[in-house]
BAFI-3210 file (N, C-alpha, C; in Angstrom, 3 decimals, decimal comma, padded with zeros to 6 digits):
// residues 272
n [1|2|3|4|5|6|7|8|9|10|11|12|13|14|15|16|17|18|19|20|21|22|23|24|25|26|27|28|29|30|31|32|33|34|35|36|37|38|39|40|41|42|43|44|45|46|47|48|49|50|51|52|53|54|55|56|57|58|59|60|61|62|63|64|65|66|67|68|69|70|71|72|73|74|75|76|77|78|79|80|81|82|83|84|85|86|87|88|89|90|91|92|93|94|95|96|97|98|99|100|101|102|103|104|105|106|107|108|109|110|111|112|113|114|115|116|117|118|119|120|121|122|123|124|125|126|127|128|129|130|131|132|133|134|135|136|137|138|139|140|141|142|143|144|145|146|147|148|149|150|151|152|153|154|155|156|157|158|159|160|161|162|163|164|165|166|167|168|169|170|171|172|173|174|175|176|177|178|179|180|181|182|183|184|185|186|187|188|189|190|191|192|193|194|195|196|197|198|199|200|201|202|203|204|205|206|207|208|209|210|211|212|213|214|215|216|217|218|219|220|221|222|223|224|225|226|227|228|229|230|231|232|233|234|235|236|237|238|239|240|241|242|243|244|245|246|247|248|249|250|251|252|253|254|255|256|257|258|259|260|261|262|263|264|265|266|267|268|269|270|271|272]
n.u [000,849|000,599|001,373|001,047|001,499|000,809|001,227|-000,543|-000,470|-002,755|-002,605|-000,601|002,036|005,644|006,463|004,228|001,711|-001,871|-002,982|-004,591|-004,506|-001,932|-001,102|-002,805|-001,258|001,290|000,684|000,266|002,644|004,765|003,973|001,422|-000,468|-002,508|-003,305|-003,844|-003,039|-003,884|-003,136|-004,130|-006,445|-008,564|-011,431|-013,601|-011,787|-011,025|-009,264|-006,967|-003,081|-003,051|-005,525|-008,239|-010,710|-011,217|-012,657|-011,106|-011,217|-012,811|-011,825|-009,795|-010,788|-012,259|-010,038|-008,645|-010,316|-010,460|-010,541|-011,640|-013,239|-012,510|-013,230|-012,412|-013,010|-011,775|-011,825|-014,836|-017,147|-019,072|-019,055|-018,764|-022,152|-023,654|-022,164|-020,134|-017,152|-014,068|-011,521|-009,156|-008,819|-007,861|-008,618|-007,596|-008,957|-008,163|-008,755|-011,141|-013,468|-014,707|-016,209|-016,127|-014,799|-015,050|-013,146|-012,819|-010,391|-008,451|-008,779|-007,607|-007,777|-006,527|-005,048|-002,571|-001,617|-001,627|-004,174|-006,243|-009,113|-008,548|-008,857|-008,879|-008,675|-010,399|-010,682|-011,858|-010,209|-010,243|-007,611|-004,991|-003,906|-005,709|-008,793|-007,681|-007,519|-006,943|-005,758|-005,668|-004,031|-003,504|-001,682|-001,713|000,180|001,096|001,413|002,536|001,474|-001,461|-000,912|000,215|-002,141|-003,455|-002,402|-002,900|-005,934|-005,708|-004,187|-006,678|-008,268|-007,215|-007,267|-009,914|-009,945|-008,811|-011,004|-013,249|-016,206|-020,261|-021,062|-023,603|-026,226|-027,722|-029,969|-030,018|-028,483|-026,859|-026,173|-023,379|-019,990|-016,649|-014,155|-010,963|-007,832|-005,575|-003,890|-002,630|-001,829|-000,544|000,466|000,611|002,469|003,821|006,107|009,171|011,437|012,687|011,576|009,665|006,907|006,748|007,766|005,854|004,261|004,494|004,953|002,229|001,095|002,342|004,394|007,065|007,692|009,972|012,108|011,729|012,403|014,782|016,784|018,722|018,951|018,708|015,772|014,534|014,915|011,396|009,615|009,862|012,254|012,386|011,432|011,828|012,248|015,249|016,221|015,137|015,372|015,739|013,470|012,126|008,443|006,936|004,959|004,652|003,536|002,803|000,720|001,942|001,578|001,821|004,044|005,842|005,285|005,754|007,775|009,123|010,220|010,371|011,182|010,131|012,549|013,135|010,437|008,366|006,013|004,619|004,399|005,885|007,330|005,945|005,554|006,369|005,288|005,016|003,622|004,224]
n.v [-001,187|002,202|005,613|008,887|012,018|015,225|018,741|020,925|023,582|024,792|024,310|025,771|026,136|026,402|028,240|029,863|029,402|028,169|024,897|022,366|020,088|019,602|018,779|016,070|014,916|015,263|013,273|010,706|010,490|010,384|008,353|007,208|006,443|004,726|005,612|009,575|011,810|015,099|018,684|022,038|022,519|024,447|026,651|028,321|030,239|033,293|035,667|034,302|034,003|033,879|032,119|031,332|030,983|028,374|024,868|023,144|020,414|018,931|019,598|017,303|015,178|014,901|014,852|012,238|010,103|007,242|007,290|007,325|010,802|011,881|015,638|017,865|020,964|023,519|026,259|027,818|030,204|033,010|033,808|035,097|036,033|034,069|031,875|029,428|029,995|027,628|026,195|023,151|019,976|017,017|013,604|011,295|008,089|004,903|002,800|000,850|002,999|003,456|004,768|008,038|010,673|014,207|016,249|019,394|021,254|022,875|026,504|028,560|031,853|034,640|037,570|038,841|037,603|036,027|033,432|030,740|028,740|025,007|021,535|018,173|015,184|011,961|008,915|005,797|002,974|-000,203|-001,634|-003,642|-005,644|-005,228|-003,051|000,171|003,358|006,576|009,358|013,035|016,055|019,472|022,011|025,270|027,163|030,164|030,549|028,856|028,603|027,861|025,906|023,678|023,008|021,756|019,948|018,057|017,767|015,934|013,941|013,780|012,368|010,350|008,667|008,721|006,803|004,028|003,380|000,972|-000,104|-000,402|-002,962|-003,986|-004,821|-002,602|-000,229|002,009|005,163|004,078|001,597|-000,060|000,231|-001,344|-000,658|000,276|000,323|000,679|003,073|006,017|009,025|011,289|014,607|018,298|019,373|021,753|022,632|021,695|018,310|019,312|019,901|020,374|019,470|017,647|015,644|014,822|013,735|011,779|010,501|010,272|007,587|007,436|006,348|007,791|007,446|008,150|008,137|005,619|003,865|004,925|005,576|007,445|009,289|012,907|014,326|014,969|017,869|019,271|021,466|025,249|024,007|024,880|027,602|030,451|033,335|035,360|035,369|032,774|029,254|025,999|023,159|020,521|020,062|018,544|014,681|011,656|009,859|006,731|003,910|001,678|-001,051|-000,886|-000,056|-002,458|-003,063|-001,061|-000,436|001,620|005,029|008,324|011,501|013,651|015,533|017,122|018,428|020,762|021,736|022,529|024,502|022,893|019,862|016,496|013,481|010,350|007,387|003,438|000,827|-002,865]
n.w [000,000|-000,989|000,128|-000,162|001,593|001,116|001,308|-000,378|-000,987|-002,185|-004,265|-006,009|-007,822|-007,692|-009,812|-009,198|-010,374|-010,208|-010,270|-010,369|-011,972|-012,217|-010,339|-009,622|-011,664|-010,917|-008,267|-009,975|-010,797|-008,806|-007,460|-007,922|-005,600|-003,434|-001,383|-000,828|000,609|001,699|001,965|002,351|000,583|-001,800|-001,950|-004,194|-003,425|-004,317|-003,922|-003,167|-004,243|-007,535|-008,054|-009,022|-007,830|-008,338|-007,433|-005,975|-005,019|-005,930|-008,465|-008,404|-007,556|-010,197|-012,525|-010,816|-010,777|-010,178|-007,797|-004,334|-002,847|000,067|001,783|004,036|005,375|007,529|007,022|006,082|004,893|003,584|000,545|-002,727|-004,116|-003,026|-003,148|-001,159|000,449|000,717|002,903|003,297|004,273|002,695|001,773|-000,800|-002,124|-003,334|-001,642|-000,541|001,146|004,541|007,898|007,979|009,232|010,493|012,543|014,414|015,191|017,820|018,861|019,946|021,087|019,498|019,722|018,627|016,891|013,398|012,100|011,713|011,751|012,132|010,999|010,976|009,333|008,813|007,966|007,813|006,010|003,865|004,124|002,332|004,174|006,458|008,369|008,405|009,963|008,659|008,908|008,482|008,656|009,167|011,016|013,197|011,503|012,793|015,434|018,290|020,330|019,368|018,386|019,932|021,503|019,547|019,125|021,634|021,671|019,434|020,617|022,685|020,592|020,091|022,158|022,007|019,728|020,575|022,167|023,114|021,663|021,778|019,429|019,184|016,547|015,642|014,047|011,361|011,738|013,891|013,441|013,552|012,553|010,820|012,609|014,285|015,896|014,724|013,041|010,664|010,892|009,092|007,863|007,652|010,242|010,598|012,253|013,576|013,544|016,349|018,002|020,814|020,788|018,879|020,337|022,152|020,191|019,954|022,261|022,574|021,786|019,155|016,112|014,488|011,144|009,566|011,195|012,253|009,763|009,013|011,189|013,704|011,667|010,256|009,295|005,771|004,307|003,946|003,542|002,723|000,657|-002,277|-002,691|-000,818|001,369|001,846|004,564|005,512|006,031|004,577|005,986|008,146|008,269|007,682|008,139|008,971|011,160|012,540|014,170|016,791|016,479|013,099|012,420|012,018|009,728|007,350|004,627|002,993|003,113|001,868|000,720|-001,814|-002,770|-005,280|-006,526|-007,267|-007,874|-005,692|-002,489|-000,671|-000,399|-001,299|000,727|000,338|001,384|001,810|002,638|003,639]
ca.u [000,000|001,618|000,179|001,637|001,285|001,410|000,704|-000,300|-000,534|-003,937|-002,267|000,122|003,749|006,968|006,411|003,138|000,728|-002,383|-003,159|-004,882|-004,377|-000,778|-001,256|-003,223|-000,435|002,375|000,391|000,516|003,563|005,418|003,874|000,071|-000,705|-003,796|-003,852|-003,228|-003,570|-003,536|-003,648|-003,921|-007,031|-009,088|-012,958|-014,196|-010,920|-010,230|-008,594|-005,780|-002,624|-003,399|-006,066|-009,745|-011,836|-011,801|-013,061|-009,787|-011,325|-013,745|-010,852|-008,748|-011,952|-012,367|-008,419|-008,410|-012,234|-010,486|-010,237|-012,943|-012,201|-013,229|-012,770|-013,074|-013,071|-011,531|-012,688|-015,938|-017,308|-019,910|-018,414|-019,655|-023,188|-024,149|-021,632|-019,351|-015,491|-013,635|-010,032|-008,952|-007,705|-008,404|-008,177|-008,363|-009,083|-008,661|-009,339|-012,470|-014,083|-015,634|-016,805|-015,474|-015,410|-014,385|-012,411|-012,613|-009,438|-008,815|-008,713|-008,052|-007,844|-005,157|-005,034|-001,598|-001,005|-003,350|-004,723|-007,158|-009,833|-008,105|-009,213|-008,325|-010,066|-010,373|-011,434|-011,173|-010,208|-009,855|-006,349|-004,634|-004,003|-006,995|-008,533|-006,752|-007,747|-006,141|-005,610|-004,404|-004,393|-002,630|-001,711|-001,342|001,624|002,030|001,059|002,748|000,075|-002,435|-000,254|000,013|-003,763|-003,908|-001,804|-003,315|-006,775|-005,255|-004,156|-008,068|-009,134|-006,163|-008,218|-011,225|-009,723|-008,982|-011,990|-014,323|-017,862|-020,959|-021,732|-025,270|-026,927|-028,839|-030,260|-029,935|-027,063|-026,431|-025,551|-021,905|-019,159|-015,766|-013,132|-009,704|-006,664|-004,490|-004,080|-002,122|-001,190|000,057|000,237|001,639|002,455|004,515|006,898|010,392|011,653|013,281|010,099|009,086|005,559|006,970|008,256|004,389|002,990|005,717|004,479|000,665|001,526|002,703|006,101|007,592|007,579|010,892|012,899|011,549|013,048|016,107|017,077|019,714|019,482|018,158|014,658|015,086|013,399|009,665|009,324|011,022|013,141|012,527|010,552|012,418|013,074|016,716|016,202|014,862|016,275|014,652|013,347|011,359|007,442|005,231|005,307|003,848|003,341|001,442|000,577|003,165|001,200|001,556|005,394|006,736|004,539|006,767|008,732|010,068|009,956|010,872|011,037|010,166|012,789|012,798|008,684|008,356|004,306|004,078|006,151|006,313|007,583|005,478|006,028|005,566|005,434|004,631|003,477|004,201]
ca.v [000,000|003,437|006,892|010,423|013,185|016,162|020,330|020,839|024,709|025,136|023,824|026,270|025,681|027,004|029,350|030,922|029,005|027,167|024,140|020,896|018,930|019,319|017,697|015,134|014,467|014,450|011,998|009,806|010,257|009,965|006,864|006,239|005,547|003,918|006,979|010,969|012,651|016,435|020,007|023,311|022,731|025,861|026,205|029,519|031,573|033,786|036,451|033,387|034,112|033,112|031,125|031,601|030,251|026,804|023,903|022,529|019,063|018,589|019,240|016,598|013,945|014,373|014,231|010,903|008,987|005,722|007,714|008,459|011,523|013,234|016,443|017,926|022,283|023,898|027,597|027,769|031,626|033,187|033,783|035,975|035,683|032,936|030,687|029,277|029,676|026,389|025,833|022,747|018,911|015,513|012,312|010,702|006,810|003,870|001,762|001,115|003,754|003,287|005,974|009,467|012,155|015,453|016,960|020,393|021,152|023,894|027,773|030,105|033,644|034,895|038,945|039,302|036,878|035,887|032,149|030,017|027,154|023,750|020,699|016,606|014,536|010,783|007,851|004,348|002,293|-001,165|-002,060|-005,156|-006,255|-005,211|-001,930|001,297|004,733|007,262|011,146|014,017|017,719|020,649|022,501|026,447|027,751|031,099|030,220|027,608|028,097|027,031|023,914|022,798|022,709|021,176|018,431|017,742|017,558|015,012|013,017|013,300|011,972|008,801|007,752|007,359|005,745|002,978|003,038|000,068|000,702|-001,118|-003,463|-004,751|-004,733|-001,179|000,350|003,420|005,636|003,522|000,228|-000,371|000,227|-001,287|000,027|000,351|001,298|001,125|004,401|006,677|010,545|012,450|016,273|019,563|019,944|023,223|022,479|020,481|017,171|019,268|020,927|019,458|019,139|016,085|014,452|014,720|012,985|009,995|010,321|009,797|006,657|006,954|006,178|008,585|006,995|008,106|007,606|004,168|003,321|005,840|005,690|008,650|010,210|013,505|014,224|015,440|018,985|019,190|022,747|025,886|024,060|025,557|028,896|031,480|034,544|035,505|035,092|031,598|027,497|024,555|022,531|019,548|020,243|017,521|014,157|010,476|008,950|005,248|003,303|000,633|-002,118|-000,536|-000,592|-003,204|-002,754|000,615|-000,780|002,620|006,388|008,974|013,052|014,186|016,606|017,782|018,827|022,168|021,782|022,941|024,591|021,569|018,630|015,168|012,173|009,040|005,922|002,106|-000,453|-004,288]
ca.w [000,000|-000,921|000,869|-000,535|001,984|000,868|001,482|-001,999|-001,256|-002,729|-006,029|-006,396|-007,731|-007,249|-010,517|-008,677|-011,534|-009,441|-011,355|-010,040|-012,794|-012,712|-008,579|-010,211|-012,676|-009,779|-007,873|-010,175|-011,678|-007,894|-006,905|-007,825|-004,501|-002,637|-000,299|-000,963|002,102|000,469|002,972|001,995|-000,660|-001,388|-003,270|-004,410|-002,638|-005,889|-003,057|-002,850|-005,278|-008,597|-007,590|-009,646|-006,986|-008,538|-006,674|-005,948|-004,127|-007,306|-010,009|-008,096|-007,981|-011,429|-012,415|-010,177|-011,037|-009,488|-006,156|-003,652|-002,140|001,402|002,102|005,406|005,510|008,331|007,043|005,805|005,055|003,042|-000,748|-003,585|-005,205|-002,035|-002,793|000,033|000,136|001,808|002,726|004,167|003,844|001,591|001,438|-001,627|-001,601|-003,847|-001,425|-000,114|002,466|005,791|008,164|007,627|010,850|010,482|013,389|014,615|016,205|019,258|017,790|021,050|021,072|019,217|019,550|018,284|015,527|011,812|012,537|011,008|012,222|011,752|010,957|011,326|008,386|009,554|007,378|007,929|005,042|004,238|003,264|002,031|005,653|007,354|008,107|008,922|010,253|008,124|009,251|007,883|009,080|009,268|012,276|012,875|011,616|013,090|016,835|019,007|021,698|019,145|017,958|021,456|022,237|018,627|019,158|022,462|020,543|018,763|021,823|023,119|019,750|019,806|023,492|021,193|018,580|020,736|022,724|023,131|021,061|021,562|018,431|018,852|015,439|015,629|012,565|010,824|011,993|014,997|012,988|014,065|011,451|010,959|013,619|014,297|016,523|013,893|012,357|010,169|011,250|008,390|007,123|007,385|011,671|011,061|013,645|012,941|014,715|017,491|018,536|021,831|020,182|017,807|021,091|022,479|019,401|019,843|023,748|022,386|021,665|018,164|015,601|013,581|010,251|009,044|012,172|012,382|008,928|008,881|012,825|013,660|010,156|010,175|008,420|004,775|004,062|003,319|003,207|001,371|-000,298|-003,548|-002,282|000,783|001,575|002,262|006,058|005,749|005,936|004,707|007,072|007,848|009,125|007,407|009,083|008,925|011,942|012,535|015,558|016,526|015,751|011,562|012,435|011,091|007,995|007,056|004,148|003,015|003,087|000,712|000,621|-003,429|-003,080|-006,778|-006,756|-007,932|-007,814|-004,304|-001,784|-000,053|-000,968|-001,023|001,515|000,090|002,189|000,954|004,029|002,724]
c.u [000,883|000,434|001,286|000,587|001,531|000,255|000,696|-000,246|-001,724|-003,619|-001,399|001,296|004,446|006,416|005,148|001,966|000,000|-003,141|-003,672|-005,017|-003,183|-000,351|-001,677|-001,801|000,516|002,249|000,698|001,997|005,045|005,343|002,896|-000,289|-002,041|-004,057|-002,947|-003,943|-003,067|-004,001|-003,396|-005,019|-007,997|-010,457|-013,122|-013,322|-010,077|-009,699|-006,810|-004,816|-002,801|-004,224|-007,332|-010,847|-012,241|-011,771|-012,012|-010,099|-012,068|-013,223|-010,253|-009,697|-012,027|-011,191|-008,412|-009,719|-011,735|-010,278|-011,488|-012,798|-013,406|-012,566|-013,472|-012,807|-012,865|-011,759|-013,856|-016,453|-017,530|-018,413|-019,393|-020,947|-024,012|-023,847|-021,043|-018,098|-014,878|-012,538|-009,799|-008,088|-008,509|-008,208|-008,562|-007,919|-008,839|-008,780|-010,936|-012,589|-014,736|-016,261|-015,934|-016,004|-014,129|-014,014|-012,498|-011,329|-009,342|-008,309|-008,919|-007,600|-006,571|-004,805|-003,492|-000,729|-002,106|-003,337|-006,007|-008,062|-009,140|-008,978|-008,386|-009,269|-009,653|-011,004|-010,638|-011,460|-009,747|-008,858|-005,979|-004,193|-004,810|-007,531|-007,800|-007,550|-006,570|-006,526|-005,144|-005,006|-003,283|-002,341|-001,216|-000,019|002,083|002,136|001,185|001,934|-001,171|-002,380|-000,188|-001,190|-004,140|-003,501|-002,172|-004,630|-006,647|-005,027|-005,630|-008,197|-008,327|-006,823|-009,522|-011,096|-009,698|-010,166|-012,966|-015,927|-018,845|-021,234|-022,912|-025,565|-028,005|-028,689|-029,736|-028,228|-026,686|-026,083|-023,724|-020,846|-017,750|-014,784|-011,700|-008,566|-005,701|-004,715|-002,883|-002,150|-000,161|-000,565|001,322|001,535|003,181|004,900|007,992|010,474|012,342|012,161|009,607|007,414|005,827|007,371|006,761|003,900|003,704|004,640|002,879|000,328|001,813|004,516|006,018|008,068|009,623|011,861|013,018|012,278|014,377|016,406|018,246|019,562|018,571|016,718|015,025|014,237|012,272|009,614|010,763|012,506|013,627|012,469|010,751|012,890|014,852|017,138|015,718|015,541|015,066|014,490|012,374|009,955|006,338|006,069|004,208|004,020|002,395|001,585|001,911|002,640|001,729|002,976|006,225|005,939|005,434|007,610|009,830|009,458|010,929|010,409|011,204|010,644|012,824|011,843|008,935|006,686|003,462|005,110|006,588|006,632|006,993|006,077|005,482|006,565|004,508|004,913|003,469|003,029]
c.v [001,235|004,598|007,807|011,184|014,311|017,811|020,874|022,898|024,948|025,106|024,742|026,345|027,019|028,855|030,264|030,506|028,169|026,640|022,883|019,723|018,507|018,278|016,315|014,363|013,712|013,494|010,862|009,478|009,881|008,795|006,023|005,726|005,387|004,974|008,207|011,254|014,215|017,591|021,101|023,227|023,958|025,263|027,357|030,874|032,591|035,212|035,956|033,585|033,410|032,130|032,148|031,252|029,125|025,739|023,066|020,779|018,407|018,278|017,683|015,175|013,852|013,977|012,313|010,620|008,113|006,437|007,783|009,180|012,045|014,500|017,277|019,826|022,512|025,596|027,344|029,219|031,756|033,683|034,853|034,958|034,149|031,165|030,850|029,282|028,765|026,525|024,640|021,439|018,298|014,605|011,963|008,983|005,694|002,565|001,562|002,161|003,737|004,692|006,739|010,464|013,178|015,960|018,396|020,803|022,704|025,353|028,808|031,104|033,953|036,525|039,296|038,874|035,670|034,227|031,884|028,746|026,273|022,775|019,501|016,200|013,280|010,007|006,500|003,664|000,663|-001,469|-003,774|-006,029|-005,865|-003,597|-001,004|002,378|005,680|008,643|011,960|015,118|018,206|021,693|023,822|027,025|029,398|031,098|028,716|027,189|027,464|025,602|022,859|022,672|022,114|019,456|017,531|017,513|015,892|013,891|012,644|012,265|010,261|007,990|007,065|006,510|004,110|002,164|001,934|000,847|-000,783|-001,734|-004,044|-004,495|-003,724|-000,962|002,068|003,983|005,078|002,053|000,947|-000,458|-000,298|-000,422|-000,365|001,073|001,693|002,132|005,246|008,017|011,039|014,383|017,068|019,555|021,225|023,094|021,113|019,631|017,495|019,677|020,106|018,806|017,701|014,874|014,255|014,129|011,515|009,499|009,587|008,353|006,130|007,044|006,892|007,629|006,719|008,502|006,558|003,148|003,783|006,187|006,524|009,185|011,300|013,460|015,163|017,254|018,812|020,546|024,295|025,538|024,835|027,610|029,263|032,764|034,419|035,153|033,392|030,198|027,120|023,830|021,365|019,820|019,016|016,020|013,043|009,724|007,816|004,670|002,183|-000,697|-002,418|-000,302|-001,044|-003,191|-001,515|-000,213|000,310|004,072|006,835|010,662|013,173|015,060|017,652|017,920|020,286|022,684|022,047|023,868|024,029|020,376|017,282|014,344|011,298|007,894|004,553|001,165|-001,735|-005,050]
c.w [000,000|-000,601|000,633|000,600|001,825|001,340|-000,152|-002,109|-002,327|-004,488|-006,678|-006,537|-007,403|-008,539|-010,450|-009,882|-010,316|-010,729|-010,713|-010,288|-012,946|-011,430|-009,051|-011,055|-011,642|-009,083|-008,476|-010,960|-010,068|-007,560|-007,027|-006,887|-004,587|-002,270|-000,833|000,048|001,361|001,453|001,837|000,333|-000,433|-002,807|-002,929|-003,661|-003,992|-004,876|-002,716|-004,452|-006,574|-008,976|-008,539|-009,411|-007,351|-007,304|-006,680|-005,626|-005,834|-008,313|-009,565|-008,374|-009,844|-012,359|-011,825|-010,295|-009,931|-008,267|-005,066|-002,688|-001,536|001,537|003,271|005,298|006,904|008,477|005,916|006,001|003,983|001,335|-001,861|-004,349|-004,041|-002,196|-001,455|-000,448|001,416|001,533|003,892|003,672|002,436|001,717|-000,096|-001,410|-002,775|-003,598|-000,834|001,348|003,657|006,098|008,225|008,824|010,179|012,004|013,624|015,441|016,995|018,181|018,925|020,710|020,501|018,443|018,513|016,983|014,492|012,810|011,577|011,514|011,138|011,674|010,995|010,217|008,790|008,467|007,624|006,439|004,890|003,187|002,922|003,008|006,734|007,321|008,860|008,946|009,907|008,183|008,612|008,240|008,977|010,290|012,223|012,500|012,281|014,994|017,552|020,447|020,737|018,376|018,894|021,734|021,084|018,914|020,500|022,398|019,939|019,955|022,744|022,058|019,631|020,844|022,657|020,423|019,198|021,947|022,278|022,802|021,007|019,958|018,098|017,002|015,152|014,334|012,170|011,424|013,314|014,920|013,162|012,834|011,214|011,722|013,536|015,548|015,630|012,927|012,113|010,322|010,458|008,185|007,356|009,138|011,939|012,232|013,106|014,283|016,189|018,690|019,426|021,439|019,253|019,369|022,008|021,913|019,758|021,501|023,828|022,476|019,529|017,609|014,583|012,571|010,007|010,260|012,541|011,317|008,868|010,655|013,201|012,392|010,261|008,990|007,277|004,694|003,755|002,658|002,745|000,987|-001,994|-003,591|-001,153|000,857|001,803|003,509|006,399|005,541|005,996|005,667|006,999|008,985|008,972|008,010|008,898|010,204|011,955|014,019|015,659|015,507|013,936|011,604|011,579|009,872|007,203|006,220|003,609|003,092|002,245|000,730|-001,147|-003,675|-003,805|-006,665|-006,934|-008,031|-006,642|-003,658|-000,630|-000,824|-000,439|000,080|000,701|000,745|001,469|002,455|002,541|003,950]
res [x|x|x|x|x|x|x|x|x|x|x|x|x|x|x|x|x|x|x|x|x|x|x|x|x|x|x|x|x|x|x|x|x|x|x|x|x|x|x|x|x|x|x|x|x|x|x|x|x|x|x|x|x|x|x|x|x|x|x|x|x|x|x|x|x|x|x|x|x|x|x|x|x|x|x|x|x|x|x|x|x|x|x|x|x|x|x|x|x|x|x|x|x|x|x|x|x|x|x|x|x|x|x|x|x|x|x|x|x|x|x|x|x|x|x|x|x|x|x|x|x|x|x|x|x|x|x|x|x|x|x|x|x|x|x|x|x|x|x|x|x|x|x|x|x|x|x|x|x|x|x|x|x|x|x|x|x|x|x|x|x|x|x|x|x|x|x|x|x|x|x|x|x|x|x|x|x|x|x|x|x|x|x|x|x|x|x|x|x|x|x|x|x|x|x|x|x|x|x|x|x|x|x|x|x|x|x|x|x|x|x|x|x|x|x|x|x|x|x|x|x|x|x|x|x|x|x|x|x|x|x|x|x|x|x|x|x|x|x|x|x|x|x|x|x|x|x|x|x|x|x|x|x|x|x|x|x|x|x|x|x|x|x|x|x|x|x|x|x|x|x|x]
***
């Protein structure tokens, strides 16, 4: 099973062109995976550089047919003419889908610096060794007080994951659905591996993907590698974590350093 995570930047490359067919393309031209976990998509934000308020989640569904894609909105706000303008994650799927929860994640007060409502998108899917609960979000980048109450969010929501749920045979929305502990935690966490916040998610009870396969080796860049001011270093913010159990399944990891179609660079991981 291969899963690309990526911050697609609302589809905008390096040369400031937003394009969702060209995301589409890279997907498949990196790895064709099973799973795209995809942040930073935008619908009807023609205020966003170079952006024409296209339905970024919609182009990408129709680009990928064999996919079936969730998308979960973390801003949501009125739009011209009584549309809506959305910015948030994705999954797309080609494996089969279970149940799908959207996440609200924590959004306190923040007088002194921009911010944005976050989101968590959640679907369980059934893979070629059973099923899996697969995540992906994006966490604030300009506020480390609202990354810490995010990622602690996240640690409520890992208690339910492995919480015990009645299965009786109830009808309607109270029939019982495939479950899981085992689960996948990718995206954008804006915050590098030294950031006491990465040693909290390990603490949750999960494994850093590419420390688990590459053990002492630093993490490769994700972010402005291509795209920085003068004052800035590449660095590494996006991030695949899995439960242990999904462990030894980790056959490799990979940073798409060359990408030019974001200003992040892809993860792609492949469980055997």
């Amino acid at each position: 099973m291969r899963l690309v995570s990526w911050n697609v930047q609302w589809c905008r490359g390096v040369d400031g062109r937003v394009d969702p067919a060209r995301i589409a393309a890279e997907l498949r031209r990196i790895a064709d995976p099973e799973l795209a976990c995809l942040q930073e998509l935008a619908c009807g934000f023609t205020d966003l550089p170079a952006s024409r308020g296209e339905d970024q989640p919609e182009a990408l569904a129709r680009e990928l047919p064999q996919c079936e894609p969730v998308f979960g909105w973390g801003v949501d706000v009125p739009g011209a003419g009584g549309a809506r303008k959305r910015f948030g994650n994705m999954i797309l799927s080609r494996l089969p889908v279970g149940r799908v929860l959207r996440h609200s994640l924590p959004w306190p007060a923040s007088a002194d610096e921009p911010s944005m409502p976050r989101v968590a998108v959640e679907a369980i899917v059934r893979a070629p060794f059973g099923h899996v609960r697969v995540v992906t979000t994006h966490l604030e980048y300009y506020s480390a007080e609202h990354r810490a109450a995010q990622v602690a969010r996240l640690a409520q929501l890992d208690l339910e994951w492995r919480a015990e749920r009645e299965q009786a045979e109830d009808e309607g929305p109270f029939r019982p659905q495939p479950a899981t502990a085992s689960t996948i935690l990718c995206g954008d966490f804006n915050l590098p591996p030294a950031d006491p916040l990465h040693r909290r998610i390990l603490d949750i009870g999960f494994v850093d993907a590419w420390e688990a396969l590459h053990p002492g080796v630093p993490h490769p860049a994700t972010f402005r590698v291509h795209q920085r001011d003068a004052d800035e270093s590449p660095y590494c913010c996006d991030f695949v974590f899995v439960t242990p159990d999904l462990a030894p399944r980790l056959a490799s990891i990979r940073i798409d350093g060359e990408n030019q179609a974001s200003d992040h660079q892809p993860l792609v991981l492949e469980f055997k």
